[in-house]
C-alpha positions in Angstrom: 104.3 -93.4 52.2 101.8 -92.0 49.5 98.1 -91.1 51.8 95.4 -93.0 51.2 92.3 -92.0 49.3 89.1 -92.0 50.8 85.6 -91.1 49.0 82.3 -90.8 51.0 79.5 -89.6 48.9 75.7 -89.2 49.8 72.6 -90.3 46.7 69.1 -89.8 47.0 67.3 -93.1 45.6 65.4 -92.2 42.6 61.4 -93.0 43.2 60.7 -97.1 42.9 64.8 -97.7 42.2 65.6 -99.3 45.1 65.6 -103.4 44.3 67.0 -101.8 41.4 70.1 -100.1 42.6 70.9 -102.7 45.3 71.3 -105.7 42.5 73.9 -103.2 40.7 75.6 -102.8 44.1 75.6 -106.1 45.0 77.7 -106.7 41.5 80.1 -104.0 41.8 81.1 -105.2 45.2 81.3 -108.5 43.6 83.7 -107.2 40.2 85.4 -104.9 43.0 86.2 -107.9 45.3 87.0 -110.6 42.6 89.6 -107.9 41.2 90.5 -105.7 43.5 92.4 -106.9 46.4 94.2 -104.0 47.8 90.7 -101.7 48.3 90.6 -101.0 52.2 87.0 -100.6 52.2 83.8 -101.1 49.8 80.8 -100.1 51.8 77.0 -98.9 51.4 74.8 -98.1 53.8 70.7 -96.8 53.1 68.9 -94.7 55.6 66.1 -96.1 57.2 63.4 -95.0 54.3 65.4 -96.5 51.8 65.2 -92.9 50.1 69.1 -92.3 50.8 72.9 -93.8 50.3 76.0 -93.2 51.5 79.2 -95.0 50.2 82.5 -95.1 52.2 85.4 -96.2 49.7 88.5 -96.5 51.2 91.7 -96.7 48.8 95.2 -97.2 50.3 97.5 -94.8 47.8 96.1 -93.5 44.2 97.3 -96.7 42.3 94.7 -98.7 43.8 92.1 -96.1 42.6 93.4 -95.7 39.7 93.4 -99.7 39.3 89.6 -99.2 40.1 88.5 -97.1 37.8 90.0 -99.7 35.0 88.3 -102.2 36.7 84.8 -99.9 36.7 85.4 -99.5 32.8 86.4 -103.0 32.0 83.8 -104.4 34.0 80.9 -102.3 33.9 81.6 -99.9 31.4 81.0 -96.9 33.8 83.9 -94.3 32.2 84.8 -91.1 34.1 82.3 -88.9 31.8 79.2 -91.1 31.7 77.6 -92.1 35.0 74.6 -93.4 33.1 74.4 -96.4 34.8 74.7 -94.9 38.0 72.4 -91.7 37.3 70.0 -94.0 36.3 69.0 -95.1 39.7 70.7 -92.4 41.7 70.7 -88.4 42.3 74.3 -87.0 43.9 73.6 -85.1 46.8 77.6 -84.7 48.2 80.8 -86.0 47.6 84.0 -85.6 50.5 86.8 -87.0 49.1 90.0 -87.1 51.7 93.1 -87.4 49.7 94.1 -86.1 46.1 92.7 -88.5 43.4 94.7 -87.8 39.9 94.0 -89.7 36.5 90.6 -91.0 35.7 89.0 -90.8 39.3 89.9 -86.7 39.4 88.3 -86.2 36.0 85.3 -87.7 37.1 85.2 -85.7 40.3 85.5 -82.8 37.9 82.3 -83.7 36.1 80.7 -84.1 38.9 81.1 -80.6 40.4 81.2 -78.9 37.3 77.7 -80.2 37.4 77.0 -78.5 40.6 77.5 -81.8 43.0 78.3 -80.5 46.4 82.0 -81.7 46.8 84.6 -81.3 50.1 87.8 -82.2 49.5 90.5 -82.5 52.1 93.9 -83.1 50.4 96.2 -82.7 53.7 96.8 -85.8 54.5 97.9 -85.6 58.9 98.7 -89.8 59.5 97.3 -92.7 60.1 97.1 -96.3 58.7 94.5 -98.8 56.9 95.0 -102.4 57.3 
């Protein structure tokens, strides 16, 4: 059984972007749910100032992710290399990925740190399940 692949990363909010990011949330987890039916978990959650994110995606083997990031550059034309869309609104602040992403999703991981984004990575995968 191939381990599942799970990324929780941390944004600051970018001053008055809010109302802003939460409408482009609200329609990736839309496109994610309309197309995406083997994701484990989609999930947000903002600190109580509305300053911070974290996101808890939860992927049950790396063909599902990989599936996603089609679906993220079909959809909303956010490609590996330019996080435009996303940088717009949001500052990384860390990135812990469990599991070992390959294909589009590692090459954007690479971006990311090779731009200095904090990043944990725990490849090992010991057991466990999804449902």
């Amino acid at each position: 059984m191939e381990a599942p692949i799970v990324y929780i990363s941390t944004w600051r909010i970018r001053d008055g972007k809010f109302d802003e990011y939460a409408r482009f949330y609200a329609e990736l987890v839309r496109i994610v749910e309309k197309h995406e039916s083997r994701v484990a978990a989609f999930l947000a959650y903002a600190d109580a100032n509305l300053t911070e994110i974290t996101n808890v995606h939860v992927y049950p083997d790396g063909a599902t992710l990989d599936a996603h990031m089609v679906v993220l550059a079909e959809q909303l034309q956010l490609l590996p290399g330019d996080l435009t869309a996303v940088t717009q609104r949001l500052e990384p602040v860390r990135v812990i990925v469990l599991g070992s992403p390959t294909g589009a999703a590692a090459e954007m991981d690479q971006g990311m740190r090779d731009s200095g984004v904090p990043f944990t990575i725990r490849e090992r995968y010991l057991g466990g399940f999804t449902r």
